[in-house]
C-alpha angles and dihedrals in degrees: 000000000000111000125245111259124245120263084243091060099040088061092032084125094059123112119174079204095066102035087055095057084050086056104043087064084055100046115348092218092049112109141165092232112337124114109242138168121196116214105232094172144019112198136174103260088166141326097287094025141081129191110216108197106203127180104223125221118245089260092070109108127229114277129206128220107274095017120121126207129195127256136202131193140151117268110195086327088309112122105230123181115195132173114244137169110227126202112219104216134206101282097037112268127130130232130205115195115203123193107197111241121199116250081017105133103184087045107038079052090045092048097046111022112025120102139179119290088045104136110220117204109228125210127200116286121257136177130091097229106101081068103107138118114267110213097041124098103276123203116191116189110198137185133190106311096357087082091084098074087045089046096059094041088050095052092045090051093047089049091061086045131256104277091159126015128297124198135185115194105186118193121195144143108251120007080245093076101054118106128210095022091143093048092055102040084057092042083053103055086039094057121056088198109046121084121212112208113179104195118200124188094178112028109113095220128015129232131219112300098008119098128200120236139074128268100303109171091197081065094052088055092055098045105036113061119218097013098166085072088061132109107206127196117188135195135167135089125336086261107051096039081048086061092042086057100094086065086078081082102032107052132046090260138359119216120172146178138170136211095210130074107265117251116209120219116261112262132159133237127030129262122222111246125202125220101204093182096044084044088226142095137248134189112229121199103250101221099057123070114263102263086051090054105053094049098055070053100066092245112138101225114180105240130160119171087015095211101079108271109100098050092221094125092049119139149150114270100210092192148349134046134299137176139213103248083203106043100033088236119153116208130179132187128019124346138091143299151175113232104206085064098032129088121175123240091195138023107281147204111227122184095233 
């Protein structure tokens, strides 16, 4: 009696490969098992950005308030991965808003070739910022791109309705460059509790509402009463979430990204790092981050955003002292750290 094939044999012709290319004639976001997500539409968000509204594919995972995935498309034929925060809306669509760098060659393409039908691979979602009390006063302090994270944690909080305050605070150049004006002026009007503060550094007259000036926290002391009930997120550029920093010891909780790669500060010399789990030791030039530095090392360490949002480059420091290249914070002993913000201040001891 012959015996009854494995399952294995009996679908021994099958190729997710090839069955994707099948589906993607029938729909271009279908898949066997990758994440897409199809543009349906392209629209003006602002004069350097663009909202690209995607349905995703059912192999899209779930994605928090506040969190980024990473995205990959072709560019001119070209494969390009970039890090961006999506809003999921109402009816389950995602958006995707794209400010258009200079020199940046994924959003300078987004913002003036991409159109709708484009399939977007989507990776798994990463960040911790979505990580706040929700039901405690929220202050979120936002410049130029690094609104779209906000934006999505704002219109999460305001769903659930506003049971403590709620403020937005919104840096940019010119008034021409802010996104989602219209949204948060409505928000604003709909909910007693939230505050809507448009910032401009370069405008030449203000209008009503807005007000002139960089990020100040003194002025955040003047103008927001009881700030020390506050939980702050902030996102921009290094700068401005460096000068966001003294809030660690101002407000309830401190919680920061940026949407640029992380510079160390110039020092001399070089510290000895240990590789506990490679059982040797590498000089690593003093004045780069640490994942700079052990790669110029010639030590292979798993990044990916390399600015502290996607936690690829996590690890346990065993000893010595590191600090936040953000947030200006000095820690020593065992604990962990991410290595693309992190620089160390002594040699160290990591467990890689």
């Amino acid at each position: 009696m012959a015996l009854m094939p494995t399952l294995k044999q009996r679908f021994a012709w099958w190729n997710p490969e090839v069955a994707d290319f099948w589906l993607s004639h029938l729909r271009p976001h279908w898949s066997v098992h990758r994440p897409y997500a199809l543009v349906q539409q392209v629209q003006r968000e602002a004069v350097d950005a663009v909202t690209l509204v995607c349905q995703p594919n059912r192999h899209v995972p779930a994605c928090l308030p506040g969190q980024h995935v990473l995205l990959t498309l072709a560019v001119d034929g070209t494969r390009e991965s970039r890090y961006y925060s999506p809003t999921v809306r109402p009816d389950g669509r995602w958006q995707f808003t794209v400010k258009q760098v200079p020199q940046g060659t994924v959003s300078q393409w987004i913002n003036q070739a991409l159109q709708p039908g484009t399939v977007l691979e989507v990776s798994a979602p990463a960040g911790e910022f979505h990580a706040v009390p929700t039901e405690e006063p929220l202050l979120l302090l936002a410049a130029g791109s690094g609104i779209t994270p906000l934006f999505s944690v704002l219109q999460h909080r305001l769903a659930q309705g506003v049971s403590a305050p709620v403020q937005l605070w919104y840096w940019a150049s010119k008034r021409e460059q802010m996104c989602f004006v219209e949204q948060l002026q409505a928000w604003q009007k709909e909910h007693e509790g939230f505050h809507f503060q448009p910032m401009l550094t370069q405008e030449g007259a203000v209008q009503a509402g807005e007000l002139n000036g960089r990020l100040e926290v003194a002025q955040l002391q003047q103008r927001i009463a009881n700030l020390a009930q506050y939980h702050v997120l902030a996102c921009g550029p290094t700068g401005f979430v460096r000068a966001a920093a003294p809030l660690q010891a101002l407000a309830a909780s401190f919680a920061s990204e940026t949407h640029q790669p992380v510079q160390a500060a110039t020092e001399a010399g070089e510290v000895t790092v240990h590789l506990a789990k490679q059982g040797r030791d590498v000089l690593v030039a003093a004045g780069k981050s640490l994942l700079e530095g052990l790669e110029a090392a010639g030590v292979a360490v798993p990044f990916g955003c390399r600015r502290g949002i996607c936690n690829t480059c996590h690890c346990q420091r065993l000893a010595g002292t590191t600090e936040h290249l953000l947030l200006g914070r000095q820690t020593s002993g065992a604990g962990a750290v991410q290595l693309c913000v992190a620089q160390a201040k002594t040699d160290l001891s990591l467990n890689l």
